[in-house]
Steps between C-alpha positions, in 0.01 A plus 500: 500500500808709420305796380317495811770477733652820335178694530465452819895561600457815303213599693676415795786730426240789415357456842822517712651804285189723552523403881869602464397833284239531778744501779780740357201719452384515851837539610612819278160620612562422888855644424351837310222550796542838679637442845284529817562780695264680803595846355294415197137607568604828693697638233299413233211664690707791547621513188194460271178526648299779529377451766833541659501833277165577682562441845769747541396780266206487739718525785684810373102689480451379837867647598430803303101544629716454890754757409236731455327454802828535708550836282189631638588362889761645681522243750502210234814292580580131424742458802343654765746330727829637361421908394560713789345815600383741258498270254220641305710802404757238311522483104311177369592177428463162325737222590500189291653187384667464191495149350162315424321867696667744205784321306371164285809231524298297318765431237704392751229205687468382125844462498528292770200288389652434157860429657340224768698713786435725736522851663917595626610849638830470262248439244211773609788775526605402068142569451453823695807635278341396208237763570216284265252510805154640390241720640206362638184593336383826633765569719691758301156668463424519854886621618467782228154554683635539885811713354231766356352502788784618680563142644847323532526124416749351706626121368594289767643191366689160615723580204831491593719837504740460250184480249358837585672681195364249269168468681521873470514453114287279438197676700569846305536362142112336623436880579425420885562876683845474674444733772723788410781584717350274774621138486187304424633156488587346832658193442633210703826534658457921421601538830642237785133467671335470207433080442275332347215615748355790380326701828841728540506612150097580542589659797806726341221663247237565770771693695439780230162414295175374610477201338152440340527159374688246476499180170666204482450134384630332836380521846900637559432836357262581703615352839805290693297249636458322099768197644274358727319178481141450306290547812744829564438609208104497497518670820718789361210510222240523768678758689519734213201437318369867480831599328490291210314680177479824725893614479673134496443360113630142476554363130484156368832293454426095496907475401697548793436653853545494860118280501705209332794482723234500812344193337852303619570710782819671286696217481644546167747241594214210435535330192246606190283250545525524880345874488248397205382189767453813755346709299244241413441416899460870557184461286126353563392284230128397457479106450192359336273238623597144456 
């Protein structure tokens, strides 16, 4: 019986060490798992997929096939409600967003994806002096297009002041046309009035160009009335829906944007989960049959 006894303790034994092995194995794997984060399917998109690639080099033809009807119409403006008279005797001009529009910070939304943390202004101003921002595809192309064509690109930005020089930097080493002796880059905080709102600073280059289009990636570059609610919001899209693809050219950016902070009514204050909870009510889902 002895013999017996010992083959079985034995197998026994086996048993509970490979359920042991098992477990310290599933636990170095749960601890070697890549985090969860919400940032992770934007910037991935907008880092690798061509189809991100596609979407705005198309844009920049449809900017540049635009620019060249405005060139041919005198009367072609994309702020009708802030040039003054005579207008149409002004110099031309483009004014447009920088980052996710012109300038890729896609290095820096990875960054925050593989930390686990999340966007800070402290933080966001390092980066801006690190002048590592990209250019988007195509957008280099189509500034060096509008600046042939005797057109000034004006970059108005929610970058903060004190990173112009750098900003400044980064954009020429990219080969982005600087504007001369005009200052080009109008920044936040360049002067008193100028917040993050962005109508005053679209306003400042219509006082002496007619201003034929006008790009960003956020309903804020193109208008003041981006902080309202969802409902606001569509109605601000209904109210301007000739504009858009005629002289207003919106670009894709699922990482950040005025459209998220609407989804919790800007309350930043509300816990992660809190907004995420929001963001999921703000949404329709289809539920299947039971």
């Amino acid at each position: 019986m002895r013999p017996t006894s010992l083959r079985s303790g034995l197998a026994v034994s086996a048993i509970a060490l490979a359920v042991a092995a098992s477990g310290l194995l599933a636990a170095a794997q749960d601890s070697a798992a890549a985090p969860q984060n919400d940032l992770m399917n934007a910037t991935v998109w907008m880092e690798t997929a061509v189809e991100y690639k596609a979407t705005v080099q198309q844009l920049f033809k449809l900017a540049k096939t635009q620019l060249d009807a405005a060139l041919e119409d005198p009367s072609w403006t994309a702020v009708p409600d802030k040039q003054g008279e005579g207008y149409e005797d002004l110099p031309l001009a483009i004014v447009s967003d920088l980052d996710e529009t012109l300038l890729d910070n896609g290095n820096y939304e990875v960054s925050l994806v593989t930390r686990g943390t999340s966007y800070s202004s402290s933080e966001w101003a390092d980066y801006v002096e690190s002048k590592t921002s990209e250019a988007v595809p195509g957008a280099v192309e189509f500034a060096k297009y509008a600046e042939s064509k005797g057109v000034k690109m004006f970059y108005v930005s929610n970058r903060k002041e004190p990173g112009k020089q750098a900003t400044y930097e980064n954009m020429e080493a990219l080969g982005f046309p600087m504007g001369g002796n005009a200052d080009t880059v109008l920044l936040r905080g360049g002067k008193e009035e100028w917040g993050s709102a962005k109508e005053n600073r679209i306003a400042y280059v219509a006082e002496n160009y007619r201003v034929v289009l006008l790009m960003g990636d956020n309903l804020g570059d193109f208008t003041d009335a981006a902080e309202g609610s969802l409902e606001e919001r569509d109605a601000v899209l209904a109210e301007t829906a000739d504009r858009w693809g005629q002289d207003w050219i919106m670009f894709p950016n699922p990482e950040y944007g005025s459209w998220e902070s609407a989804t919790f009514g800007g309350e930043w204050s509300l816990s992660e989960d809190e907004r995420r909870q929001k963001k999921i009510d703000a949404m329709e889902p289809w539920m299947p049959a039971e």
